[in-house]
C-alpha positions as CSV (number, residue, x, y, z in Angstrom):
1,X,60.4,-38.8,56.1
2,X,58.9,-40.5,53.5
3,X,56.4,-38.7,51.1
4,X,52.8,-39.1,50.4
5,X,51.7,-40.0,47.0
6,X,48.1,-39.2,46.0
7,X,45.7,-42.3,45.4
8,X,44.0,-40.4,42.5
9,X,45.3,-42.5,39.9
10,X,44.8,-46.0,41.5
11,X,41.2,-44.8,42.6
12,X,41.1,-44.0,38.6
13,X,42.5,-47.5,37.4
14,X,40.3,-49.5,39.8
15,X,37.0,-47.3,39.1
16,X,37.7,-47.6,35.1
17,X,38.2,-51.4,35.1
18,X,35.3,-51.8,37.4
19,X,32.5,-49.9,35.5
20,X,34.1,-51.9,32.3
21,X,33.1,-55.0,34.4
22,X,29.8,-53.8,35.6
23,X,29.0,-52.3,32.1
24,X,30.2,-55.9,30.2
25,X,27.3,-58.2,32.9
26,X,24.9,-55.3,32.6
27,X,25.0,-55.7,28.3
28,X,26.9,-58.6,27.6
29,X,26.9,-57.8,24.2
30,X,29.9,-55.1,24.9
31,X,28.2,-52.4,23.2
32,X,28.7,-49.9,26.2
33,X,32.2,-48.9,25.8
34,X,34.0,-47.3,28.9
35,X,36.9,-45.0,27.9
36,X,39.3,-43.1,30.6
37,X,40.1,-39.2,30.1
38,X,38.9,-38.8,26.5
39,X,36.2,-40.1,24.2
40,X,37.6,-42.0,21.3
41,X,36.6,-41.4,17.6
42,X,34.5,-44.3,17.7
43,X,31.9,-43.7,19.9
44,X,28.7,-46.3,19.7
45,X,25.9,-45.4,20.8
46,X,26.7,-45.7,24.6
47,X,29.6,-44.6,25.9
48,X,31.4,-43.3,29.2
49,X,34.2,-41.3,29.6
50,X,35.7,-41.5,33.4
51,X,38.1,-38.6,34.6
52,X,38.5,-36.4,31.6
53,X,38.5,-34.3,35.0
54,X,39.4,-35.0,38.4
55,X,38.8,-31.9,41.0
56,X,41.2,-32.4,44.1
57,X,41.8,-30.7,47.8
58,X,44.4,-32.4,50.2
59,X,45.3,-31.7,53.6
60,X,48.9,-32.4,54.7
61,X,49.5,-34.1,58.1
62,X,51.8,-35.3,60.8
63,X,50.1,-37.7,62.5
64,X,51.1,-40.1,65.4
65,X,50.4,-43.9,64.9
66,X,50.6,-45.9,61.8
67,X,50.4,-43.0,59.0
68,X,53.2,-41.2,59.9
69,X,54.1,-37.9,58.9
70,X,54.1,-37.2,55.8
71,X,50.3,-38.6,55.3
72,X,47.9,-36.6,53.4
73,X,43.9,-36.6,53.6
74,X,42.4,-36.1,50.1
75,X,39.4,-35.9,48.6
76,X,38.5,-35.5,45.1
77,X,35.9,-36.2,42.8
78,X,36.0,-38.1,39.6
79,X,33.9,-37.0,36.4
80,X,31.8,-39.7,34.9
81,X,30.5,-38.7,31.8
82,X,27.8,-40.5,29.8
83,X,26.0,-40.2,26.6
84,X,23.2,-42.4,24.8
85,X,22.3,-41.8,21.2
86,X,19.5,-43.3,19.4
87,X,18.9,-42.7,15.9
88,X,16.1,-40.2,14.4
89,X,12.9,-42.1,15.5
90,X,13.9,-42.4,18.9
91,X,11.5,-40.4,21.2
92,X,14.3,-38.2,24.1
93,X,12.9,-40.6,26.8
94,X,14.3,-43.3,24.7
95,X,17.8,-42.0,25.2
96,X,17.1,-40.2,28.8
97,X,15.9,-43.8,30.2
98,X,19.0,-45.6,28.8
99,X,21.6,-43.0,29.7
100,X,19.7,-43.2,33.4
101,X,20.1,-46.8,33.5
102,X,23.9,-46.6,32.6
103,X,24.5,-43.9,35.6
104,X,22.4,-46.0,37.7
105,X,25.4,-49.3,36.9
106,X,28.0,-46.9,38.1
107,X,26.3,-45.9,41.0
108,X,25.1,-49.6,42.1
109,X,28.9,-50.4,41.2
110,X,30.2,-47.8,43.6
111,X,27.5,-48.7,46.3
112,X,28.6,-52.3,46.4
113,X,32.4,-51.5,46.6
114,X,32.5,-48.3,48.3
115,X,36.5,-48.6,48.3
116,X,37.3,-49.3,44.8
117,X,38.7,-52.3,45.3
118,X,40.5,-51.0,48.6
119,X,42.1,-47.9,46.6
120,X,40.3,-45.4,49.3
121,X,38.9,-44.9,52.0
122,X,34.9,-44.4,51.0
123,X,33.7,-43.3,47.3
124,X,30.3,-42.6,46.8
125,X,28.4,-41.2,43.7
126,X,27.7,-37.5,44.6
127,X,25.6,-35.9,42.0
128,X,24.2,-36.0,38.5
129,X,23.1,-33.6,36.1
130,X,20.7,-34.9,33.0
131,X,20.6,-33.5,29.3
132,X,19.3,-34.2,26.0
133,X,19.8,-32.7,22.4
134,X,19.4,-33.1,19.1
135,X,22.8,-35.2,17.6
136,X,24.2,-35.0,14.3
137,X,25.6,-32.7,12.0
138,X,21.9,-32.4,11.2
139,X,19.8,-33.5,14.2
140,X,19.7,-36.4,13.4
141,X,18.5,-38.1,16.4
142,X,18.7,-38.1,20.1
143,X,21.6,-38.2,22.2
144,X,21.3,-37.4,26.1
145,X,24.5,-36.8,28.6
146,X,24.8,-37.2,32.3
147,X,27.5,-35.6,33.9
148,X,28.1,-37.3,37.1
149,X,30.8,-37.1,39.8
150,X,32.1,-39.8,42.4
151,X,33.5,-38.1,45.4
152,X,36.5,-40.2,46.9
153,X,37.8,-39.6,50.1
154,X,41.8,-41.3,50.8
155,X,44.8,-41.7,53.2
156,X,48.0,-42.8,51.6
């Protein structure tokens, strides 16, 4: 019987190089830097972290047909988390309009490829949560975050 590995990480690899692809046509100068699992020290002033979590559930089966036993059903969703800074001038709409326009690159990227690159079944972008605060040791500035998840549901 053979065993059923979880897609989580492919899904992960394909999303992570995707949204770097997506990000690079959307500002060609590369300034939007797409990390996966943890920001690095270097942040710009747009960045996106992609799974520094990944919630999971799976379902076990033995099915008849071509997925065998041994097949699980999963779903899990993938954190996508994005920040915009601008510097002390910059009016929070300023920051909230970019970082919107960033989530709004994942989600058209997900829309158009709703399998990853055929690493699941269906992904789709399934919620979004806005904030903005003051940045800098001493508010200097603008930043605002979105915390957004892409739910992702696979057979493998």
């Amino acid at each position: 019987m053979a065993t059923a590995t979880s897609k989580v990480n492919a899904v992960v690899a394909a999303l992570v190089a995707g949204v770097q692809a997506a990000m690079l046509a959307f500002d060609t100068s590369g300034a939007v830097r797409v990390y996966e699992g943890v920001p690095m020290t270097d942040q710009p002033e747009d960045w996106l972290v992609i799974a520094q979590e990944v919630n999971q559930t799976y379902e076990a089966h033995a099915m008849v047909g071509s997925l065998g036993s041994g097949s699980l059903r999963e779903e899990f969703q993938i954190s996508v988390h994005i920040a915009s800074y601008r510097g002390s001038d910059s009016p929070t709409t300023t920051t909230r309009a970019r970082c919107a326009a960033l989530a709004g690159v994942v989600d058209d990227f997900v829309r158009n490829d709703p399998q990853i690159g055929g690493t699941c079944w269906l992904a789709f972008p399934s919620a979004h949560a806005y904030r903005s605060e003051p940045a800098g040791e001493q508010n200097q500035g603008v930043e605002t975050v979105c915390d957004m998840f892409v739910t992702c549901n696979a057979i493998p």
